[in-house]
C-alpha positions in Angstrom: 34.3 -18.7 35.3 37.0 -15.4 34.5 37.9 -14.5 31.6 41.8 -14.2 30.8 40.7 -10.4 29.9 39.0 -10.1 32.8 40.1 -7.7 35.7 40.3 -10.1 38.4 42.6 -12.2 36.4 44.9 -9.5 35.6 45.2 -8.6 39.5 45.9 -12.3 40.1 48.9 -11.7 37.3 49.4 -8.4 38.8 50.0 -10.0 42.5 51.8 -13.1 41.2 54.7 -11.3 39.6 55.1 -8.6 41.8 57.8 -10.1 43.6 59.7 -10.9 40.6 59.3 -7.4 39.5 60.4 -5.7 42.1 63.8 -6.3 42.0 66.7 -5.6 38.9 67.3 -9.5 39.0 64.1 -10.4 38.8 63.1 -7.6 35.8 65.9 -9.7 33.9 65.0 -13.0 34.6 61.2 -12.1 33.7 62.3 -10.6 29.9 65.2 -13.5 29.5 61.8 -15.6 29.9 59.5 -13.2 27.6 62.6 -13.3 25.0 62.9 -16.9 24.9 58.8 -17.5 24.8 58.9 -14.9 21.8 61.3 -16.5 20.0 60.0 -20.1 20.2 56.5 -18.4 19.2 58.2 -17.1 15.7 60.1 -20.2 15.3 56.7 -22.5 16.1 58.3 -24.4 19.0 56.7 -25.3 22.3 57.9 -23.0 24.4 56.9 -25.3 27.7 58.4 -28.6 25.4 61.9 -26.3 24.6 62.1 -25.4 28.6 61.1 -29.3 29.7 64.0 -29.9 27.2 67.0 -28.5 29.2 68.6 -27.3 26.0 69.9 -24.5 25.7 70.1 -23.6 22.2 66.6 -22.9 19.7 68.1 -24.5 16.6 69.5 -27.4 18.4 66.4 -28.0 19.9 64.5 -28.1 16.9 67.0 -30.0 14.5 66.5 -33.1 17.4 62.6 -32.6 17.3 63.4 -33.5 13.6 65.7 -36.0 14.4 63.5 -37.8 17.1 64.7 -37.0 19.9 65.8 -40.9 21.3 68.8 -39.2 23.0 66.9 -37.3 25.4 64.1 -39.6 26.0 61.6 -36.6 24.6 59.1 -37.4 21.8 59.6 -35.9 18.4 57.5 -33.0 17.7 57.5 -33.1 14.0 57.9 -35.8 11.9 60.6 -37.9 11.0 
């Protein structure tokens, strides 16, 4: 089983986003993503849960994980 440090992993990583990379687009789109994950990381959200979401707003997101969020048909990640 490889490691996530592992060298074979990292050239798996390596191949994966090379396409993405290799272009000004996809340079942007790749930190808009690394952004976003850093900032639900210091705020303690899911990043996967805030993308599944469809919001488009941090803060919004979070106040209906407080809420419940019954309007979106997502569970509530903290509770109410």
């Amino acid at each position: 089983m490889a490691l996530l440090g592992s060298p074979s992993v990292r050239v798996n990583w390596k191949v994966i986003l090379q396409p993405f990379l290799s272009t000004e687009k996809g340079i942007r789109e790749y930190l808009t993503l690394l952004s976003i994950c850093e900032t639900c990381q210091y705020k303690g959200v899911s990043f996967l849960d805030f993308l599944r979401s469809g919001e488009k707003d941090i803060d919004v997101f979070m106040k209906r994980g407080l809420r419940g969020s019954k309007e979106s048909g997502l569970p509530s990640r903290l509770p109410e």
